[in-house]
C-alpha positions in Angstrom: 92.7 158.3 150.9 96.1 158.4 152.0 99.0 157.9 149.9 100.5 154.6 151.1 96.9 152.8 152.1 96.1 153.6 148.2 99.6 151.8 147.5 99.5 149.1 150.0 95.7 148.4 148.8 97.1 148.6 144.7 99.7 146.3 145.7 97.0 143.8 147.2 94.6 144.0 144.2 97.7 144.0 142.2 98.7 140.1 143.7 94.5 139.3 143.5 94.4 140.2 140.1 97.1 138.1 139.1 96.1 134.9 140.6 93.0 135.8 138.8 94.5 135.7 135.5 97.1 132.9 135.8 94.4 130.9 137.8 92.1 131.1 134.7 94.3 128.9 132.5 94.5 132.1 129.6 96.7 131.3 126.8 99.4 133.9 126.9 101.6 133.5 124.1 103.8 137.2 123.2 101.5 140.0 122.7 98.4 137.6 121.9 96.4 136.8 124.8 93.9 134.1 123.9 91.6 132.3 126.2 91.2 128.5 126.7 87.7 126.6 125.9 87.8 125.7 129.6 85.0 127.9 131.5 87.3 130.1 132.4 86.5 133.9 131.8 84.9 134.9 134.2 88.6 134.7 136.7 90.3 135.7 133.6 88.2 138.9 133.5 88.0 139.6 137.2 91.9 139.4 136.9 92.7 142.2 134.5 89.9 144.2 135.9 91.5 144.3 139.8 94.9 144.7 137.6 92.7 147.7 136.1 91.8 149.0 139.8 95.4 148.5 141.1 96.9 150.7 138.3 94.6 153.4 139.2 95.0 153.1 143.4 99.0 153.6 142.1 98.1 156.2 140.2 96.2 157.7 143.0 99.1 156.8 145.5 101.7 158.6 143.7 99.9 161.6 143.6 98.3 161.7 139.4 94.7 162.0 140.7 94.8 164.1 143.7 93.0 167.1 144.4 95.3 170.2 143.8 94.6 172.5 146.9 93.8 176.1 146.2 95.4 178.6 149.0 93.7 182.3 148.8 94.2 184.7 150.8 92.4 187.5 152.7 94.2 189.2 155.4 94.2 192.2 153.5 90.5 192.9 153.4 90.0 194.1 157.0 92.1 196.8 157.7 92.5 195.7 161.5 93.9 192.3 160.7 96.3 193.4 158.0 97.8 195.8 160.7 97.6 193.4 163.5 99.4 190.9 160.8 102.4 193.5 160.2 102.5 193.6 163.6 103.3 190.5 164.2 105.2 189.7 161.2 108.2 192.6 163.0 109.6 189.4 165.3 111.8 187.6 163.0 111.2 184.4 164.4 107.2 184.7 163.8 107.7 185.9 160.5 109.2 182.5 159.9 107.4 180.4 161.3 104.4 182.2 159.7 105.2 181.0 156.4 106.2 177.7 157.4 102.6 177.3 158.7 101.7 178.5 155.1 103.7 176.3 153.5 102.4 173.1 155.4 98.9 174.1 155.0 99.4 174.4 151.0 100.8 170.7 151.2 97.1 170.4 152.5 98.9 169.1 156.1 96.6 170.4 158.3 98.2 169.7 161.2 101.6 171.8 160.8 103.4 173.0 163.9 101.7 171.8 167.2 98.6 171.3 165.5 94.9 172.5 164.6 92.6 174.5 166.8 88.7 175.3 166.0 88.4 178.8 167.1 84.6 178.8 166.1 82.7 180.5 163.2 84.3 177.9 160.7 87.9 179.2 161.4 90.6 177.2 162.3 94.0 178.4 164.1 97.8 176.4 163.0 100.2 177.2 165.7 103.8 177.1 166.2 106.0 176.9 169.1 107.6 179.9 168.3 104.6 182.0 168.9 103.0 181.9 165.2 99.4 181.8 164.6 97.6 181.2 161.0 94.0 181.7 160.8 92.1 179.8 157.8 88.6 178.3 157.0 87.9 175.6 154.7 86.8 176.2 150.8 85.6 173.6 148.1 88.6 174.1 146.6 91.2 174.0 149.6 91.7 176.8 152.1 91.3 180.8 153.0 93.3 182.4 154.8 92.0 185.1 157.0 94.0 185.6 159.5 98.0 185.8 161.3 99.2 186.6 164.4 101.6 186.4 167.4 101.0 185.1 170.6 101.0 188.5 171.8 98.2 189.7 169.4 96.1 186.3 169.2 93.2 187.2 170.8 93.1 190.7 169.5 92.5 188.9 166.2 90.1 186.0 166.8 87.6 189.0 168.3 88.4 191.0 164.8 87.8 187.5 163.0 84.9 186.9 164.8 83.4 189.9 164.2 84.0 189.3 160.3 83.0 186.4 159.7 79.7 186.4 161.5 
């Protein structure tokens, strides 16, 4: 869920919840919250338990319950696309823009740069518009990734990725 539906829905179950509870007629006097005679627990109940939702969708929303995303990497276990990585990591510009792609991708923002591509096999290609190529596959725990390149040595590395990960 994303972070400001989770708020904007906490915020919602938030106002529910209270009409719940002040609609029940509870006797709220300081710390001592007593309830009238009047057959009114069952609002006063579903009140404090959409309060109880709300503080968790906030807690949610402000990032205390997310998933932390794992980022491993494995570019240097086939010799072919570590050197095609070094490769392209000599321009400057790619370098950069390499581990800004990184970066994104650990933020689990999976559509860095100018956006995803499904190259096949499971693998998925981040690109920049400065020639930068990052090539990852989905885990349980968050992402692998397999794979960088220039726009000069793209294709070079899908075929070695391809081969790989058959």
């Amino acid at each position: 869920m994303e972070k400001k539906s989770a708020y904007i829905i906490s915020l919602i179950f938030l106002v529910i919840g209270l009409s719940f509870l002040v609609n029940s007629r509870a006797n709220i006097t300081g710390a001592v919250i007593g309830v009238s005679a009047t057959p009114s627990e069952a609002g006063f109940f579903a009140g404090a338990s959409l309060i109880l939702v709300s503080f968790v969708l906030f807690a949610v929303s402000i990032g205390g319950l997310e998933k932390k995303i794992i980022i491993t990497n494995s570019i240097n276990q086939i010799k072919a696309i570590k050197r095609l990585a070094d490769k392209s990591r000599r321009n400057q510009t790619v370098a950069r823009d390499l581990d800004n792609l990184k970066k994104n991708l650990e933020k689990g923002n999976i559509e860095a740069g100018l956006g995803r591509n499904y190259i096949g096999k499971k693998i998925y290609e981040l690109r920049s518009r400065g020639g930068a190529r990052v090539y990852y596959m989905e885990t349980n725990e968050g992402y692998n990734i397999i794979g960088e390149s220039s726009k000069n040595t793209q294709q070079k590395v899908i075929n070695e990725l391809k081969k790989y990960y058959t």
